[in-house]
N, C-alpha and C positions, 0 to 999 in steps of 0.2 A: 768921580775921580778920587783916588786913597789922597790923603795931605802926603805933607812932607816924611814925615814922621812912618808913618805907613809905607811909603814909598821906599823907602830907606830899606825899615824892616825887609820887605821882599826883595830890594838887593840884598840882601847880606843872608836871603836863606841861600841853605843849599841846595831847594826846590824850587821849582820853575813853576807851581803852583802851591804854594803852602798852605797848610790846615785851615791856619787864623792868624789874625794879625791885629794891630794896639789900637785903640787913638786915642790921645791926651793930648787933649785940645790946650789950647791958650787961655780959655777962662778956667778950665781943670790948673795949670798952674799959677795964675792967678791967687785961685783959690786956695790951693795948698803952700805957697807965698804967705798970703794973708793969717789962714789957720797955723803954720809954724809960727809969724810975729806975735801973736797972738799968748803964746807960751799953753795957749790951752790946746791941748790936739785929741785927748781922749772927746767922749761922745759931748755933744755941745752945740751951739746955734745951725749948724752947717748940716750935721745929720737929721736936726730939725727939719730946715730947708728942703732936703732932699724928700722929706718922708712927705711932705705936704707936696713936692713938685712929682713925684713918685703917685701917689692919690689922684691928684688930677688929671695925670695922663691917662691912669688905666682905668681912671671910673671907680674909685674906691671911697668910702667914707675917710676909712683908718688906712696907711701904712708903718707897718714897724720895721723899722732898721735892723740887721742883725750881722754877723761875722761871716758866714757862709751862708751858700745855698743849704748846707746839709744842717744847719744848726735854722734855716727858717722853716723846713719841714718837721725839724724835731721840735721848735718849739712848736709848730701848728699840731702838731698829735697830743702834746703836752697840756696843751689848753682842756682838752677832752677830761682832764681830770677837777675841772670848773664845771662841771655838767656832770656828774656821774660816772666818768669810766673808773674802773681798777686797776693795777697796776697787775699786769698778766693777760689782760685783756686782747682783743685781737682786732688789727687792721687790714684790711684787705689790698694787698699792690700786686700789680702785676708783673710776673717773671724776669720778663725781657727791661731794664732799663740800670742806668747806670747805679753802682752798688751802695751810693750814698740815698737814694731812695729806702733799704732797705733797713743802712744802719741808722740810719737815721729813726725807723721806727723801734730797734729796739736800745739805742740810745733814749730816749721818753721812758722806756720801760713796756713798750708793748710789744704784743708778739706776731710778727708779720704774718700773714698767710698767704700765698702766694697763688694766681692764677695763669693762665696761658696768653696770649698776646694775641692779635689777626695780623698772618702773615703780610698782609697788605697793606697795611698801618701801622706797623709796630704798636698798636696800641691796645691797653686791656680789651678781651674779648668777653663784652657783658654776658655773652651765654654762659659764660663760666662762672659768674661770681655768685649767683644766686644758690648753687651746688654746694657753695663753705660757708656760706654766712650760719653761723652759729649763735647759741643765747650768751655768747662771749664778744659776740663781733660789735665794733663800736663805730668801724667810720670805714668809708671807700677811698685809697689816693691811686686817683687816674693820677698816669705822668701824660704831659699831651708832647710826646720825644720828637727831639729835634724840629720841635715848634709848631708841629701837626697837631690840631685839635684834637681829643680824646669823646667818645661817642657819650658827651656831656645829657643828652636827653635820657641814655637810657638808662645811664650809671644813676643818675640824679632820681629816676621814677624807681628803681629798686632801693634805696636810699629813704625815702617816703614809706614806700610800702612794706620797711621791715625799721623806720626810726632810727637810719643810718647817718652821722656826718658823712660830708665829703669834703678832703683835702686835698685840693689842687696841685698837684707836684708842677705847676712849671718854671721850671729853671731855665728851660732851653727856648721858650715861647716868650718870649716881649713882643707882644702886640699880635699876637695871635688872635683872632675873633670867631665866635661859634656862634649862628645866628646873630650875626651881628653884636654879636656883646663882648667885650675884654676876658678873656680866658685869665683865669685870677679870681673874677668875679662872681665866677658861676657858682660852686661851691658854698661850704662857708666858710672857706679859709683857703688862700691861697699863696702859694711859695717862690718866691723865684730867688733865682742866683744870678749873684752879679761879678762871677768872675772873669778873668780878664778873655779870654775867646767868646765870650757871647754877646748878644747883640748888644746890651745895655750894660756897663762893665764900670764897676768902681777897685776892679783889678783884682780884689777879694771881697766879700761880703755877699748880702743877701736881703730880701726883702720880703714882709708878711702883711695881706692884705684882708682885709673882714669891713662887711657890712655893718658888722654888728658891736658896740662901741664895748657891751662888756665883754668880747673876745680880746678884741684890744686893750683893756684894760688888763687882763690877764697878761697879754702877751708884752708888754711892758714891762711888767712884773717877770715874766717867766727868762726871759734874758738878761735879766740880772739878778741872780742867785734866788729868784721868785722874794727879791726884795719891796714890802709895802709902804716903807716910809725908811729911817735915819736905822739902817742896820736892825730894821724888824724883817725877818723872813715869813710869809704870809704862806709861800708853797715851797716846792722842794723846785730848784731853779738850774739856769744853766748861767754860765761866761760868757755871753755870745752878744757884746755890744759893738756895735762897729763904732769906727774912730773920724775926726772931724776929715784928715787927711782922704781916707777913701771917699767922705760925702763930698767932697770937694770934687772927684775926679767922677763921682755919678755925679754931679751937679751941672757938671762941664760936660759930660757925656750925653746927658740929656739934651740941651739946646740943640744937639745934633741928630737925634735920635732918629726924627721923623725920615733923613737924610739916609743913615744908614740902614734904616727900613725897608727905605725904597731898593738901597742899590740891593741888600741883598733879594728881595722879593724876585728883580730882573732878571738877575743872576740863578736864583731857582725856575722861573718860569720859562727859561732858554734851556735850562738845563730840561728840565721838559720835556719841552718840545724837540731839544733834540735826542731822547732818548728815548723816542718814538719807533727811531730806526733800527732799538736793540730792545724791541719789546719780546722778541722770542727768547731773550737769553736772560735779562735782569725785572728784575722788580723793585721800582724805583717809586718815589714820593710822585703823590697827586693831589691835588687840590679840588677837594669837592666845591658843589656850587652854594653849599650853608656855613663855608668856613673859609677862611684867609691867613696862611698859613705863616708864621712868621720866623722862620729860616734860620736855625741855627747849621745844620750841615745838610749833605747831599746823601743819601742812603743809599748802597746798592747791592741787591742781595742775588747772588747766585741761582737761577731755577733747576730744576730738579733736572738729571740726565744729559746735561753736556758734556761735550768731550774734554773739558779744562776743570782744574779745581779752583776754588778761592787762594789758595797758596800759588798758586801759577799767574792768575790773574791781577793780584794784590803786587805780587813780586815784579810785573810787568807795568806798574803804575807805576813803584816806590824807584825801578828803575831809570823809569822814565823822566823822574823829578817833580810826578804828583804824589803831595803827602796824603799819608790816609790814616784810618784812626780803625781798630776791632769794633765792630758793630755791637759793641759790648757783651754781656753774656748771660743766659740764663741762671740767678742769684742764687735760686734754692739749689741746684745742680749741676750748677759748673764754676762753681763756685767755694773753694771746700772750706771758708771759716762759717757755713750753713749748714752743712753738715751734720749738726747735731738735731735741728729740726725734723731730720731724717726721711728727708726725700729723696727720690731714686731718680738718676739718667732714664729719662725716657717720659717721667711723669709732665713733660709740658715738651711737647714734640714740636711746636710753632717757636718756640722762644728758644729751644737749642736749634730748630733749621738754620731761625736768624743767625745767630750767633757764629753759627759752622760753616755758614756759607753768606755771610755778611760782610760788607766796609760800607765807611762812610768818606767824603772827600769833603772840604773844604768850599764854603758857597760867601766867603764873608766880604765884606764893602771893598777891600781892595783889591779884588779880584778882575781884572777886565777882559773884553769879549776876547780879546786874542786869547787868556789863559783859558779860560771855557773851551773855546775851539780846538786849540790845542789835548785839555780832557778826551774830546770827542773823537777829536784824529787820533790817539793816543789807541782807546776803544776798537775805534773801528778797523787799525792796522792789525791788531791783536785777531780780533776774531776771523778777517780773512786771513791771515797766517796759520788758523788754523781751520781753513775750509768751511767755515762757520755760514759767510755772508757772497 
């Protein structure tokens, strides 16, 4: 059941199912209580706290704290230049995923190169990456989108077999597992965001995970101005420390975590199952049997040849008082501050289908079976209105 707080929120949208919604629990203000008396609120005991309670849940040796999702991917590419990479150098991501993936690589200074996505997954399609890797390419970042695992074996064995990092983009996956392991972990570096619509949320910031103690030790270093000691700069760095105030409210967000895990899990697995009954018309999220999907939204892509467009059918939701969100967009090419990389419309046909014929809807903890239902009924009046079912 959503708290008080939560509850609230969704009165006061002006959707009868909204995207996403808060929670700031009562140890989160506590906490942020205490880190204000304190007079100390920039980084300090609390985002401590959180890096070691952060560690532990997801199976990490190291986590590192940082300001956003998009500055824990930039510094995880930025690390690469503790190991040999160059500045110019190239990273491999895949087309389809949100655009802070992208700038985020060439915020580092490197140069994305973009490959196609599996319409079925929105995720990198390994058959493709093997075709760009170049004597320039330094690292793979699977995104595993909207908390779907990324095909981590096979990314991970071409990676090996050409001396490739891999950096985990997920931001949208807390608690996602891939053969049973913490998705974050698989890699050697892994990203996630902690802003405020996703499952584990310090309302802005982000978090940077490694096995490995001197990537951490970099990364440390690299989110704050690549500072080594009292105003010595060891590398070329970023501003990207998070503040006591936010680890306070991931502090508090965690002891509930496991909670909001659950309800969104439910909440996709119904969703599911019931959209069993629209399998001729969408293409929706599925849960293999090697991976456990950890639900940031619901995805649902348009198939090829129906009598309705995405704009008809989106317009019929947003009507209806379910919020939806663009299924985001293919970076290299639908996208124009890419542009200059000089890719063309057409060069990744999966990742502009998604995009053209995509939305996503809202799966988060305060959601209950009546507004799911309600989704469904929404769905199902739509397509017999239009002699569909």
């Amino acid at each position: 059941m959503p708290d008080k707080k939560e509850a609230a929120y969704i009165a006061k949208s002006k959707f009868k199912v909204p995207f996403g919604t808060v929670s700031l629990t009562a140890e989160a203000r506590r906490l942020i209580d205490e880190a204000w008396a304190s007079n100390w609120v920039t980084q300090g005991k609390y985002v401590a706290q959180f890096e070691r309670a952060f560690a532990r849940r997801f199976d990490s040796r190291h986590a590192v704290a940082v300001s956003s999702g998009t500055d824990a991917v930039a510094v995880a590419c930025a690390v690469l230049y503790d190991f040999g990479a160059q500045r110019g150098d190239e990273i491999i991501v895949p087309a389809l995923t949100f655009i802070a993936s992208g700038n985020a690589v060439l915020q580092a200074g490197f140069k994305p190169v973009f490959v196609d996505v599996d319409r079925t997954t929105l995720n990198i399609d390994p058959r493709q990456i093997e075709k760009v890797i170049t004597a320039r390419t330094r690292a793979i970042l699977p995104v595993h989108l909207m908390g779907k695992p990324a095909p981590m074996d096979a990314v991970c064995c071409l990676a090996q077999k050409h001396g490739l990092f891999v950096i985990e983009d997920a931001a949208e996956a807390h608690g996602a597992r891939y053969h049973d392991q913490a998705v974050g972990t698989i890699g050697d570096v892994g990203a996630f965001s902690l802003y405020a619509a996703h499952i584990l949320t310090s309302i802005e910031g982000g978090m940077v995970l490694t096995q490995q103690a001197r990537m951490a030790e970099a990364l440390v270093s690299l989110r704050n101005h690549g500072m080594t000691g009292k105003f010595e700069a060891g590398r070329i760095g970023f501003s990207a420390k998070m503040h006591e105030l936010e680890a306070a409210v991931g502090l508090g967000n965690m002891a509930i975590f496991s909670r909001i895990l659950e309800k969104r899990r439910q909440n996709l697995l119904y969703l599911i199952d019931c959209f069993q009954a629209f399998a001729p018309f969408f293409i929706t999220m599925e849960e293999g049997p090697d991976e456990r999907i950890g639900p940031h939204a619901f995805p649902i892509i348009l198939k090829e040849g129906l009598p309705f467009g995405k704009d008809e059918f989106v317009g019929q939701l947003e009507s209806s008082g379910i919020d939806t969100r663009n299924l985001f967009y293919s970076i290299p090419t639908q996208c124009p501050g890419y542009q200059f990389l000089g890719y063309q419309l057409g060069d990744f046909p999966e990742a502009e289908y998604c995009s053209a014929h995509g939305t996503h809807i809202g799966i988060h903890q305060g959601l209950e079976r009546e507004q799911l239902d309600y989704v469904v009924d929404t769905i199902q009046k739509f397509l017999k209105d239009r002699g569909c079912l």
